[in-house]
C-alpha positions in Angstrom: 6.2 -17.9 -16.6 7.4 -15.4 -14.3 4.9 -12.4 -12.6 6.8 -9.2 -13.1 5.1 -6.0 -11.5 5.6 -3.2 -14.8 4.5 0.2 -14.9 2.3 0.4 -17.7 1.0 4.3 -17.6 0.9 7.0 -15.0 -2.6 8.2 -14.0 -2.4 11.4 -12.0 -1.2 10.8 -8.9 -1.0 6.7 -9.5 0.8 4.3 -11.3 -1.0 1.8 -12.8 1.0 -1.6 -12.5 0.6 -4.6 -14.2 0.9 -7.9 -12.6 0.2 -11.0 -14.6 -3.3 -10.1 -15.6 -3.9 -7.6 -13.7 -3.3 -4.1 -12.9 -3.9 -1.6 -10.0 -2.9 1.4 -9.1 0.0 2.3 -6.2 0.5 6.1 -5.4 3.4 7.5 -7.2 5.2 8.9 -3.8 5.7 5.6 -2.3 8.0 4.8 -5.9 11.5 6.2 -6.3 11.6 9.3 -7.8 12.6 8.3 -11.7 10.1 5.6 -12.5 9.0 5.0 -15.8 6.4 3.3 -17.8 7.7 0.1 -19.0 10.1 -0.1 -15.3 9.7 -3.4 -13.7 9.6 -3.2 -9.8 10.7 -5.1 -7.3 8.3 -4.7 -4.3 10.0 -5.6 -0.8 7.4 -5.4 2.0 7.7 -5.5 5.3 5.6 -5.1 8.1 5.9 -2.7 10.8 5.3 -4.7 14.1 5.4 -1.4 16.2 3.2 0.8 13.6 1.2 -2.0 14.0 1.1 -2.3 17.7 0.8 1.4 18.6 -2.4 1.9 16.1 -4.3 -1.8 17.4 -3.7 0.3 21.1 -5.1 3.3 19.3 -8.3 1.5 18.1 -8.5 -0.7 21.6 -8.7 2.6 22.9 -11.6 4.0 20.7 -13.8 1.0 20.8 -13.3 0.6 24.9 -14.6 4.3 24.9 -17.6 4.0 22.5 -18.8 0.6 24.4 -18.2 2.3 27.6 -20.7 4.8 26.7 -23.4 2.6 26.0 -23.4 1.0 29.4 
C-alpha cells in the first residue's frame, strides 16, 4: 500500500502529518498557503549544496577559533 503524507489537524503554528503510522509536525509556513486537513502532500526536497557549503565554512570557522584558543 502506498505511504501518503495527509494533514490530519493543524496544531498552532504546525501541521501535524500523517505518514503511514506515523505523524509529525512540519511548520505551517513552509506549506502553500491553502492547506487543509485531510490534503495529501507531495514533498519535493532538495538539497541546497551552496547553503550547505557556506554554513560547513561558517562552523569550520567557529571550531578553528574555539580550538585555537585552547592552545
Amino acid at each position: 500500500m502506498e505511504k501518503l503524507c495527509i494533514i490530519d489537524r493543524f496544531e498552532g503554528e504546525y501541521a501535524v502529518i500523517e505518514y503511514g503510522d506515523i505523524s509529525f509536525s512540519f511548520p505551517k509556513d513552509l506549506l502553500p498557503m491553502h492547506v487543509n486537513e485531510g490534503d495529501v502532500l507531495d514533498f519535493n526536497v532538495i538539497v541546497n549544496t551552496d547553503k550547505t557549503l557556506e554554513r560547513s565554512k561558517v562552523i569550520r570557522a567557529k571550531m578553528d577559533r574555539v580550538f585555537k584558543d585552547e592552545d
